[in-house]
TIZA-956390 format. One line per 8 residues: number of its first residue (from 1); for each residue z, y, x of C-alpha. Coordinates in steps of 0.5 Angstrom, whole numbers, plus 500, padded with zeros to 3 digits. Each point is the difference from the previous one (the first is absolute). Layout:
<vexzas>
NUM> Z,Y,X ~ ...
</vexzas>
This chain:
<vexzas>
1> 500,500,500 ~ 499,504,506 ~ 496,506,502 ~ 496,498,505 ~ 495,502,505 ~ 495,498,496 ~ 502,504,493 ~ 498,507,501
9> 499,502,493 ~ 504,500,494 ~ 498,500,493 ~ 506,502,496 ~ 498,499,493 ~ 506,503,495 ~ 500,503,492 ~ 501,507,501
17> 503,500,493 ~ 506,495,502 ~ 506,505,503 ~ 503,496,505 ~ 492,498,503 ~ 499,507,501 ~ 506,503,502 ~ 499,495,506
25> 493,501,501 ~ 501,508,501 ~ 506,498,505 ~ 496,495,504 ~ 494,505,500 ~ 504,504,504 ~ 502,496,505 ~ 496,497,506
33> 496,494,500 ~ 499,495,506 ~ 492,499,496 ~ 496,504,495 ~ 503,500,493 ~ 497,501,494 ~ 504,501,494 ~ 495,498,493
41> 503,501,494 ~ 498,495,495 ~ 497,505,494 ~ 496,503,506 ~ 492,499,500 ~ 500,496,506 ~ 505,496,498 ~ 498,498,493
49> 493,498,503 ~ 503,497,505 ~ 505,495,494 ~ 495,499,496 ~ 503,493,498 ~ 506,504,497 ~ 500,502,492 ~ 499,507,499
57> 505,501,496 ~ 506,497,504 ~ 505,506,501 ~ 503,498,506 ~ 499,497,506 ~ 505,497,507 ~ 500,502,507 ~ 494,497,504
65> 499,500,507 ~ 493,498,503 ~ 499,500,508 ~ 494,501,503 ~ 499,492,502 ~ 501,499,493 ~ 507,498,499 ~ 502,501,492
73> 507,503,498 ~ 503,501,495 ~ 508,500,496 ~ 505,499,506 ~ 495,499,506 ~ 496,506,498 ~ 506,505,500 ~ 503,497,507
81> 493,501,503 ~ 500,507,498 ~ 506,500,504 ~ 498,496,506 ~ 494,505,501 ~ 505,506,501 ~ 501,503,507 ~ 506,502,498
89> 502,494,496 ~ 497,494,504 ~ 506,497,501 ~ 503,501,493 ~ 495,496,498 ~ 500,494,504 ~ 507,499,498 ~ 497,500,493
97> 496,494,501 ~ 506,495,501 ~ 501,496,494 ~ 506,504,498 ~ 498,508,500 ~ 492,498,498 ~ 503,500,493 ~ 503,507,500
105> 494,502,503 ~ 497,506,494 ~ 508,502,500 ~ 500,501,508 ~ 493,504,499 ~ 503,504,493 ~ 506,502,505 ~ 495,503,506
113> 498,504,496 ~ 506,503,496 ~ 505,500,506 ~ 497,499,506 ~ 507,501,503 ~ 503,494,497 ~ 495,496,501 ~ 501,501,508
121> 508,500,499 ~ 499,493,496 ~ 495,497,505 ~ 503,501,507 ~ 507,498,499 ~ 500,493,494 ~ 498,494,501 ~ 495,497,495
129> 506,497,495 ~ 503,508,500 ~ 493,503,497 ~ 498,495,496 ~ 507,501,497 ~ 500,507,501 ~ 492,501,496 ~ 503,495,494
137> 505,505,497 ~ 495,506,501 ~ 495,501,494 ~ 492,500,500 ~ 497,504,495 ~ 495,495,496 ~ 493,500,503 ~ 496,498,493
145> 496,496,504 ~ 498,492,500 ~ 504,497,506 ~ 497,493,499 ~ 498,498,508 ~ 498,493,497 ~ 493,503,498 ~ 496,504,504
153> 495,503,495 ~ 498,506,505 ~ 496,496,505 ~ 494,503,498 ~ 494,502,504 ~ 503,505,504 ~ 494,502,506 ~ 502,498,506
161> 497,506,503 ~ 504,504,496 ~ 506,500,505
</vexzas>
């Protein structure tokens, strides 16, 4: 679940109606990246040509992650590779991808963007038992999204070239 050397773009795919999605969207847009990043919203015109299998009309849509070796993200993968992507967060997110934190993963990002601060402190000192516990207690607003990471409906002909 690295960024490696040979991820040197990202395409971060996001509802722009989903406040939790765009809340950390913004922060991550100001923060450097080890590779380009590209931020597309779902309700985009590239997007929508780009997901042609998706309905139209559905309302809501999770955080997807798509590298440029073709890698397809999304639920918890998808918000720990926006943090494995971040020059100043890097580690932050390869602790996300042990078994026990992957979990807390949109929570993690939720809380880089409301209180960075906080994050930090939280990071530096516990060990992964304590933030696990730590993020249990702290509410997430409801991102009015579909969850489902079973079922990958978003794998459509995305150009290579794009990235």
């Amino acid at each position: 679940m690295k960024i490696t050397q040979f991820n040197k773009s990202l395409d971060i795919y996001y509802d722009n109606r989903c406040a939790v999605c765009t809340t950390f969207i913004n922060w991550l847009s100001l923060e450097p990246y080890v590779c380009n990043v590209n931020f597309v919203s779902y309700q985009s015109a590239r997007a929508e040509e780009w997901f042609r299998s998706l309905s139209t009309g559905e309302s809501e849509r999770s955080l997807a992650v798509r590298n440029d070796s073709g890698g397809m993200y999304r639920g918890d993968a998808a918000w720990v590779q926006c943090m494995l992507g971040c020059l100043n967060y890097g580690a932050i997110g390869e602790r996300l991808t042990s078994p026990m934190l992957t979990a807390v993963a949109k929570k993690v990002c939720h809380l880089a963007a409301s209180d960075e601060d906080a994050l930090v402190k939280l990071f530096s000192h516990a060990r992964d038992e304590e933030i696990l516990s730590e993020l249990a207690e702290q509410p997430l607003a409801r991102c009015e999204v579909d969850d489902r990471d079973d079922v990958m409906t978003i794998m459509a002909g995305i150009p290579d070239s794009i990235i």
